[in-house]
C-alpha positions as CSV (number, residue, x, y, z in Angstrom):
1,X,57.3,46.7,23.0
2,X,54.5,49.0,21.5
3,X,53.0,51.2,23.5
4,X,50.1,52.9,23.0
5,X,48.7,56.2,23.4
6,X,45.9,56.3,26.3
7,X,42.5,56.0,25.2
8,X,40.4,59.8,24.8
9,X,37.7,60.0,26.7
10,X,34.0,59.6,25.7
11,X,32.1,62.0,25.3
12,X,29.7,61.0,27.7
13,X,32.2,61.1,30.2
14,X,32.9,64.9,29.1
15,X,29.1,65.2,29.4
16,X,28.9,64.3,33.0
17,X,31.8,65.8,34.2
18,X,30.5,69.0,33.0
19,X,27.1,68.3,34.2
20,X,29.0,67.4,37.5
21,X,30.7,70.6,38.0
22,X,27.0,72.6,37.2
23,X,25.2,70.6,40.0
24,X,28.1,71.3,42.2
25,X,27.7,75.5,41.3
26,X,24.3,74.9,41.5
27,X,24.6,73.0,45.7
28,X,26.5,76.0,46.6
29,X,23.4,77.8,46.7
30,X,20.5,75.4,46.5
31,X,20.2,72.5,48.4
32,X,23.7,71.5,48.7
33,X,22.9,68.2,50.5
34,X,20.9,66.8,47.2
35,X,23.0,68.6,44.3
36,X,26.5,68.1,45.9
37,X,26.5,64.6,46.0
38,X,24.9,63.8,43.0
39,X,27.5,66.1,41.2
40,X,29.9,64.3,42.7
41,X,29.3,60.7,41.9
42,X,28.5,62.1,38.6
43,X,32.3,63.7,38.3
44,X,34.1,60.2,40.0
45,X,31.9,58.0,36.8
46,X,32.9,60.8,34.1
47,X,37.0,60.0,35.9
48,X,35.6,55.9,35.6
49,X,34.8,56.9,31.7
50,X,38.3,58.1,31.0
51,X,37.2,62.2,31.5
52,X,40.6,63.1,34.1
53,X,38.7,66.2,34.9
54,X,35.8,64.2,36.5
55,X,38.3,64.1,39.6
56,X,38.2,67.3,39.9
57,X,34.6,67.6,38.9
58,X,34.0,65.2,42.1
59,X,36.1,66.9,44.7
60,X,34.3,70.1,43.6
61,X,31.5,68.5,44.2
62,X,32.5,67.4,47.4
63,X,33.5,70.8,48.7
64,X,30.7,72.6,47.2
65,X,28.3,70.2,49.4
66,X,30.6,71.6,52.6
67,X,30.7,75.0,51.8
68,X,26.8,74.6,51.0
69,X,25.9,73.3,54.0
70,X,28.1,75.6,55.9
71,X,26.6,78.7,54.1
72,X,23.1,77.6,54.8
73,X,23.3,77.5,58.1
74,X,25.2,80.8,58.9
75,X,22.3,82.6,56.9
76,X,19.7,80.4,58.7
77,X,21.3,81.2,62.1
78,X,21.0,84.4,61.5
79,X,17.5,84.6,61.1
């Protein structure tokens, strides 16, 4: 039995993943509902590409969009 050492990941996967967890910094502030979401099917194909981190990258993303949306309305109730 040989067993083999798992495969690194791309670097395109790296590259999305990262991209992933910018769009999610960047839906915390603006427009969460557009940025979050994209971030995080970005992260979840970076984790389909072999990146690990692209799971985190996605539920970032993910919680990023909530916190966004939450944060947008408190200042826009507030107005």
């Amino acid at each position: 039995m040989s067993q083999t050492a798992p495969a690194a990941p791309s670097s395109s996967a790296r590259v999305m993943t990262i991209i992933a967890f910018v769009l999610g910094a960047i839906g915390l502030i603006f427009f969460p509902i557009v940025f979050g979401p994209v971030g995080a099917v970005l992260g979840f194909i970076g984790l389909a590409k072999g990146d690990r981190l692209g799971l985190w990258a996605g539920i970032f993303c993910i919680a990023a969009t909530i916190a966004g949306i939450a944060l947008s309305y408190a200042v826009y109730s507030n107005m």
